[in-house]
Every structure is written in structure tokens, then in C-alpha cells.
N, C-alpha and C positions, 0 to 999 in steps of 0.2 A: 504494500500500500504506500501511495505516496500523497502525505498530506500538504495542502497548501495554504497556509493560515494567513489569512488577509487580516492586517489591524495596522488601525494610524499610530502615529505615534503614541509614548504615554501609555500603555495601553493596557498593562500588562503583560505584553505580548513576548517578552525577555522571558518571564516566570514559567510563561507557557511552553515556549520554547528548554527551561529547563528540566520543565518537569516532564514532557519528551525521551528528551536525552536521557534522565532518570531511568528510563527503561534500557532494558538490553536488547531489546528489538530493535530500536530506531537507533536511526543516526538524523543528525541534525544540520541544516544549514543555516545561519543566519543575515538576512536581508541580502542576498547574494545580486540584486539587480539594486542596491546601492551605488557602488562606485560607476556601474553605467550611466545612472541618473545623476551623478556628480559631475561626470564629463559630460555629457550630453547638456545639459540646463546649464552650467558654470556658475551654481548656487555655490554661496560662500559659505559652507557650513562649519561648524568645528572641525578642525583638524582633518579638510580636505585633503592636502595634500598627503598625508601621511596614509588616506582611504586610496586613494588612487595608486600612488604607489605597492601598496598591501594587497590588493585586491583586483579582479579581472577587470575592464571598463569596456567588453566587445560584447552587448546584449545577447548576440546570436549563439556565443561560444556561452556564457551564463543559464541559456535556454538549452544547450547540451547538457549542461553540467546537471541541469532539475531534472533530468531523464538518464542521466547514466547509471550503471547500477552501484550501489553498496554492498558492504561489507554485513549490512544487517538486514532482514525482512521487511524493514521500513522506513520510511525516511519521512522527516517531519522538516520543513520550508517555512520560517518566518518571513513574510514578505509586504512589503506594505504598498497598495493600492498608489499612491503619489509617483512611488519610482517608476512605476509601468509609463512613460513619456510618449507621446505619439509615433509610433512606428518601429516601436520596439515590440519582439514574438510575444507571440500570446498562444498557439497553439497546443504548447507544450501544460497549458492547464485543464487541456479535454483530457491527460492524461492521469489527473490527478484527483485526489477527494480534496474539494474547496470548503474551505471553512472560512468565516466571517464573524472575527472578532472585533463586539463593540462597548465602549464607553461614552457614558454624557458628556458630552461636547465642555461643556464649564470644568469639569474635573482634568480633562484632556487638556485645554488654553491654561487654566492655572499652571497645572502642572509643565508642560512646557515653556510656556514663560518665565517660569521660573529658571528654565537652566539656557534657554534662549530667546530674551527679550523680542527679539525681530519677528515672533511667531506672525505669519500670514496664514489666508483660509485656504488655500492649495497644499502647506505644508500638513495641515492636519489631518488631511485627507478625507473628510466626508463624502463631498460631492463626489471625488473619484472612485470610493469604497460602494455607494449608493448605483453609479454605472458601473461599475464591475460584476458588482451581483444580478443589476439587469439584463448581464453581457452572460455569464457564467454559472447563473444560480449558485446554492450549497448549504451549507448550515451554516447557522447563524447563533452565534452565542456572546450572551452580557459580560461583560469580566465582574460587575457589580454583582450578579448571581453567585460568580466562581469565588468571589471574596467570603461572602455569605455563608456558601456550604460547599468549600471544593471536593468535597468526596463524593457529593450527591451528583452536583453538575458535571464533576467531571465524569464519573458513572453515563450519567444521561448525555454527555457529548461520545462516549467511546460503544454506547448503545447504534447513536444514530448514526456511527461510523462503522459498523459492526465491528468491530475491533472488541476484544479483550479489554477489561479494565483489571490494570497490574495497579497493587496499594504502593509501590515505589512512585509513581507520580505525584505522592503527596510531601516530597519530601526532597531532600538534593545537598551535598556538602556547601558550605560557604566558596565563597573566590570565584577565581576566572576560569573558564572553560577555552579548551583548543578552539573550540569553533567558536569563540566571538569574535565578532568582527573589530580590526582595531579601534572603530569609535567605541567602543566598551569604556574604555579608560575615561568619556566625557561621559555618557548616559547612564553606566551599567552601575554607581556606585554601591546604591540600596539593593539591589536584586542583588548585586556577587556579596552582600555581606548577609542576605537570608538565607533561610534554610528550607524554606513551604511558601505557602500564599500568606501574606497579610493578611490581619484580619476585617473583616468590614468596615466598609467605607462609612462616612459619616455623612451630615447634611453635606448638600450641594456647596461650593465654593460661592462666593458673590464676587461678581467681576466686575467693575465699572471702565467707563470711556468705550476707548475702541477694542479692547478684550469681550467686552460685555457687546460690541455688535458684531460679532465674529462669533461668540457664540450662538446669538439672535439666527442668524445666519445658516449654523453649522446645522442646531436642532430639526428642521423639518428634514431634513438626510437621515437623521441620526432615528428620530420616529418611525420612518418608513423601511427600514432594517431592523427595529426594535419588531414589529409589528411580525415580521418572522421568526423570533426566536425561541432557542427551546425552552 
């Protein structure tokens, strides 16, 4: 099986990814059409050059790479809807089980913001996660649910994937993993220092200015992917 888990940023989506790899089935890839969408856009992000350098930037040879085989029975693809750029393959996801992980847009801009002020509403990927799934279909799951009760939800994602549910995904050493990608060293600090999910989220964050209309924004995406989930 080869999974493809679509989430914008913020997202949970690292934990997810670890708790993955947690298994001994999978192996893991993380955000592998990154540095293509680095060079391609010439977005200033943290510690671009050190991604470009590190990492493949040829879409088409990255779209190899999400179908070659592994070392494990499965393989699990953090990938985030924004990097997919105009005219970069797409084919190579009729190959896969697509999954679509989402968070409230407020929780997502706070928390972004906070490690990169410059947040815009493309980088957070709503609109493009929202046509992806129109594009792809798949399952669709809350990270706010997985916070909740990750054993239930994650039970009930590994149901709708027919897939086994192993109790090693509740859990994972501290630190950094082979497979992270070198931005780890900016985003990854909290997740390489846990050990499981987080516990539940709290109220909503309050955002004001132009955070607070980028969420305005972000939300009817964000509803219209809620409205399938498990």
C-alpha cells in the first residue's frame, strides 16, 4: 500500500508521519515534492538553500521516486497540497490511497505565524487541498479528532484504509528521524522532542488584522473537506 497524506502546513502532519514510520511495515517519505516547489516558485523560505541543495528539485524524477518500490510492505508520503505547482505529475497518485488531513484554519495561521510571520493564503494550502480532493477524492481526517482520541481515530483511519491497526503508532522515540527532511531543524522542534500525539486542543486561537482575514478566507475550504470526514 502506498499512502498519500495531503495536509497544509501546521498540521500535525510530522506526528503523523511519525507515527507511520512507528510501524515496521512502512517506510516513510517526507514532503518529497518540497524542494521542487522551492525551485520552481523561488519562494524565500527558511533555509532554502540548504533544501535545494539536500534534496531532489526534478518533479518528474520525485514522481518516480513515490512509485518505486521499498524495503517495507508500505510506504507512507507526507505531502502537502501547495507544493503540487502547475504542471508538475500528478498521475502517480491514481497509484496511491489519498488521504486528506485537516485542521481549523485559525489554529493552522497562528501556529504558522508564529515560526513564519510572512504567512500568505497559498502557503497554507486550503484552496489547493479543497481542489485536490475534487481532483482525487480519498479520506478525509481532523487532526483535532486524532488529538482527542488517537487510538480511536487512528483505529477508524487504518479501518477505512483496510490496513491493520499496529498499537506502535501511538507512540515513537524522541529526536530526529533519517527521513526528515533538512527543514526539520526550523519546523520539526516540538514533534522531535514528543513521544505520541498531544493532547487536545483547546478553544480556537483569536487572530486579528490581516491573520484574522486569511482565516475568514481559508474557513469555507476548510468546511467543505470537514463535511467528509471520518
Amino acid at each position: 500500500m502506498r499512502i498519500a497524506m495531503w495536509s497544509g502546513p501546521r498540521n500535525l502532519s510530522t506526528a503523523m508521519m511519525y507515527s507511520f514510520g512507528a510501524r515496521s511495515d512502512f517506510t516513510v517519505m517526507d514532503e518529497p515534492f518540497y524542494a521542487p516547489f522551492l525551485a520552481s516558485s523561488g519562494k524565500d523560505h527558511p533555509m532554502r538553500a540548504e533544501i535545494l541543495a539536500a534534496h531532489e528539485t526534478d518533479p518528474d524524477a520525485v514522481a518516480r521516486a513515490c512509485l518505486a518500490p521499498t524495503s517495507t510492505p508500505h510506504l507512507y508520503m507526507k505531502h502537502m497540497p501547495h507544493h503540487m505547482a502547475d504542471g508538475f505529475p500528478m498521475a502517480w497518485a491514481a497509484d496511491c490511497v489519498n488521504v486528506h488531513l485537516i485542521r481549523h484554519p485559525a489554529r493552522v495561521i497562528a501556529s504558522y505565524a508564529a515560526k513564519w510571520p510572512d504567512v500568505s493564503f497559498d502557503e497554507i494550502g486550503f484552496a489547493r487541498q479543497a481542489a485536490l480532493y475534487d481532483q482525487i477524492g480519498g479520506v478525509v481526517v481532523d487532526s483535532l479528532d486524532i488529538r482527542e482520541n488517537p487510538e480511536k481515530m487512528l483505529r477508524r483511519l487504518c479501518s477505512a484504509l483496510d490496513l491493520s491497526f499496529d498499537p506502535a503508532m501511538l507512540a515513537w522515540p524522541a529526536g530526529p528521524r533519517v527521513e526528515d527532511g533538512v527543514w526539520a531543524a526550523h519546523w520539526y522542534g516540538a514533534v522531535r522532542r514528543s513521544t505520541g500525539f498531544a493532547g487536545a486542543e483547546g478553544d480556537l486561537p483569536e487572530l486579528e488584522g490581516r491573520l484574522a482575514e486569511l482565516c475568514a478566507r481559508a474557513v469555507p475550504y476548510y468546511e467543505r473537506l470537514a463535511a467528509h470526514k471520518l
